[in-house]
C-alpha positions as CSV (number, residue, x, y, z in Angstrom):
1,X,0.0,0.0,0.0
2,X,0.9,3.9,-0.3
3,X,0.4,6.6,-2.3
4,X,1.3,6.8,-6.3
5,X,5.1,6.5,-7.0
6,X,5.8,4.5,-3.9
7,X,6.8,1.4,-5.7
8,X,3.6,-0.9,-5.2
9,X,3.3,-2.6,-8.2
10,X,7.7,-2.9,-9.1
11,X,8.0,-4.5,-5.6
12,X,4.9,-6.3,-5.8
13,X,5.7,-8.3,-8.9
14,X,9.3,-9.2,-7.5
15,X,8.0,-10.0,-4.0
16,X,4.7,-12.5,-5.4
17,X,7.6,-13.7,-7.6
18,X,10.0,-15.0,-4.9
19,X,6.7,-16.3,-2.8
20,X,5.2,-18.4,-5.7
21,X,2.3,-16.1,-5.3
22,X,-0.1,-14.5,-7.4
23,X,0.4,-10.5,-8.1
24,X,-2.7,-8.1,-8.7
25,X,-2.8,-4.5,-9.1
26,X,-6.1,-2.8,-7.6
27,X,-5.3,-0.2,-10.4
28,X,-6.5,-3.1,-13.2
29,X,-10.4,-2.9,-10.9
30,X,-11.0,0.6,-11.4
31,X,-13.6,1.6,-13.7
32,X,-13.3,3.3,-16.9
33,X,-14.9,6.1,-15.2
34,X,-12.5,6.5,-12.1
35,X,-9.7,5.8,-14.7
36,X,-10.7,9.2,-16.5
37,X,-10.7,11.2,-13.5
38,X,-7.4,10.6,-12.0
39,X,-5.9,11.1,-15.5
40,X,-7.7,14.3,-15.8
41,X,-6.2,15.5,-12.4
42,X,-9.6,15.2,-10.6
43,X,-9.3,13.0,-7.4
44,X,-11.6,10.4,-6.3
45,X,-14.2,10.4,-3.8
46,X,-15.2,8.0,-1.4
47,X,-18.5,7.6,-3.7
48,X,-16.3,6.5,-6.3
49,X,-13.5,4.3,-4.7
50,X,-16.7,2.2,-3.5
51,X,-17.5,-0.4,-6.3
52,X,-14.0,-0.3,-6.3
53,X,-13.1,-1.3,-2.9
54,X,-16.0,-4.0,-3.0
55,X,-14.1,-5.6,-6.4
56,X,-10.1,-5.6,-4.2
57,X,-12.2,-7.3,-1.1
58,X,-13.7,-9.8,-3.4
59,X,-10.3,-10.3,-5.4
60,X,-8.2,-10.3,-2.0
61,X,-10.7,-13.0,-0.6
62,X,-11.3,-15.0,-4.2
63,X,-7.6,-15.2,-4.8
64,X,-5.7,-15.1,-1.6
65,X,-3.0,-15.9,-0.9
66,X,-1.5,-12.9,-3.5
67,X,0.6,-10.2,-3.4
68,X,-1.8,-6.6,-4.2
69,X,-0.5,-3.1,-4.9
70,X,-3.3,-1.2,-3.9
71,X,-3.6,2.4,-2.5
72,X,-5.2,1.8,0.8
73,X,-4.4,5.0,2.1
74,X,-7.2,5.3,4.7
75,X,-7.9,3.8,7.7
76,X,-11.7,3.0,6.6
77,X,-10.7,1.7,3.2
78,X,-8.2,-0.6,5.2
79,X,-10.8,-2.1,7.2
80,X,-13.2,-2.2,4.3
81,X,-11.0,-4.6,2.8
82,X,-10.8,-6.8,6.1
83,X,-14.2,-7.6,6.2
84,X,-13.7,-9.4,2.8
85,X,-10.3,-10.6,3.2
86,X,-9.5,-10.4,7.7
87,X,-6.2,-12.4,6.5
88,X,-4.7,-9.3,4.5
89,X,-1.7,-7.7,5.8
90,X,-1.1,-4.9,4.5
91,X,2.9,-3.2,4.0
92,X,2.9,0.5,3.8
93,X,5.9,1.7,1.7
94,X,7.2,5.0,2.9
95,X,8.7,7.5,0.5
96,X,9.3,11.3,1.1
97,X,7.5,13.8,-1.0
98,X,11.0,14.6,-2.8
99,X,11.2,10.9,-4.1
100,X,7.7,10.6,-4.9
101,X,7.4,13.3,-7.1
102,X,11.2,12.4,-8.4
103,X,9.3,8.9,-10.3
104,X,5.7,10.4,-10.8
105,X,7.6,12.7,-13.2
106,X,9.7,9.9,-14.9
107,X,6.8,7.7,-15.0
108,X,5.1,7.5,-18.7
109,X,1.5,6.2,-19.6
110,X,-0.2,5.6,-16.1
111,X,-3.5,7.6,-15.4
112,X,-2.4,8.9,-11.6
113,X,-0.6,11.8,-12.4
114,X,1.6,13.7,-10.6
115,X,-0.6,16.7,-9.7
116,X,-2.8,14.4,-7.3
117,X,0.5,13.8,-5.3
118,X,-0.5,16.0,-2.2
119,X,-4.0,15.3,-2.3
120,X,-2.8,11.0,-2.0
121,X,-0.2,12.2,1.2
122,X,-3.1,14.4,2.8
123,X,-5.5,11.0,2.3
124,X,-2.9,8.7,3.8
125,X,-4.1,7.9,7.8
126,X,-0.9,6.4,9.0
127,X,-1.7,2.8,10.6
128,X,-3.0,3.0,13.9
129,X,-1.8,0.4,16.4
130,X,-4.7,-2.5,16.4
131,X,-3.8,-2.5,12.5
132,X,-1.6,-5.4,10.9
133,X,0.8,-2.6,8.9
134,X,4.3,-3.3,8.3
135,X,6.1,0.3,7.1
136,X,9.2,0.1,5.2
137,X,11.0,2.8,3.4
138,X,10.5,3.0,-0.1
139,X,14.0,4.4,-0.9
140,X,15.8,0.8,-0.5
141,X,16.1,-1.1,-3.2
142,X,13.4,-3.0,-4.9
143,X,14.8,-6.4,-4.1
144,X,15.8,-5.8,-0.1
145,X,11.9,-4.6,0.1
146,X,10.7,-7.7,-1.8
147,X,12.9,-10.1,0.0
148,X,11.1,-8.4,3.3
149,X,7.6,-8.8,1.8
150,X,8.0,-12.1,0.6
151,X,9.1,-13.2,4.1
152,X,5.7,-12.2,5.4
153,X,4.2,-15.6,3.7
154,X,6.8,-17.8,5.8
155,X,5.2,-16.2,8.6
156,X,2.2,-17.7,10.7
157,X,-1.1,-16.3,10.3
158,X,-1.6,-12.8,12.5
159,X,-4.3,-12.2,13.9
C-alpha cells in the first residue's frame, strides 16, 4: 500500500515472484470512469472508490493468498477490505514527498498523475496500532523490500 510512485506494483511483482504467489494490481479494478478522472487531475471520492473497494475485497478474498499493490491510504478503506479478506496484511511503503514526485515525473502512460500527489499524502491515515501494517522505506532497493515482503508468507497467520 501507499500513495502513487511509492513502488507498489515494481515490488509487488518481485516480492509475489520470490513467494510463488499470485500478483494483482487494484489499479487493473477501477472503472473506466474513475480511470478518467485521475488522469484528468480530478481525485476520487469516497463515492467512487466504493465499487472499487467492494471488487479488491472480493479479489483479495477470491484469490488469496496474493501479493496486491493497492492504495489503501485510509484507515476505513483498510478495514473495508478486512471484512472481505481479515487475512490481508497490508505493507505501507514510505517514501518522502522529494522521491515521490522524483518517479511520478519519470513515469510514462499511467492515469495517476503527478498533480494528485499532495492530495494522496493528505488521504494517507498512517496505521494505527490494532492495524496489521508493516512500514518500510520505499528508498531501499526493490529487491531488499521484496525479500522483506516475501518473508511475510513464511510467517504464521496474525491475527
Amino acid at each position: 500500500m501507499g500513495v502513487s510512485g511509492a513502488g507498489k506494483t515494481t515490488v509487488g511483482l518481485e516480492a509475489a515472484a520470490l513467494a510463488s504467489v499470485r500478483f494483482l494490481d487494484a489499479d487493473d479494478l477501477h472503472s473506466p470512469a474513475n480511470v478518467e478522472k485521475m488522469r484528468s487531475g480530478i481525485p476520487l471520492t469516497d463515492e467512487d472508490r466504493a465499487p472499487w473497494l467492494d471488487a479488491v475485497a472480493a479479489s483479495l478474498r477470491d484469490d488469496a493468498p496474493c501479493i496486491m499493490a493497492c492504495s489503501a491510504l485510509r484507515r476505513s478503506y483498510r478495514d473495508r477490505l478486512r471484512q472481505d479478506a481479515p487475512l490481508t496484511a497490508f505493507v505501507l511503503l514510505r517514501a518522502t514527498r522529494e522521491l515521490l514526485s522524483e518517479r511520478l515525473a519519470g513515469r510514462t502512460g499511467h492515469f495517476m498523475t503527478e498533480q494528485l500527489l499532495d492530495s494522496q499524502l493528505a488521504t494517507l491515515d498512517d496505521p494505527e496500532d490494532d492495524e496489521v501494517v508493516i512500514e518500510v522505506d520505499a528508498a531501499r532497493s526493490v529487491e531488499s523490500l521484496a525479500e522483506e515482503i516475501a518473508a511475510v508468507f513464511d510467517r504464521p497467520v496474525l491475527g
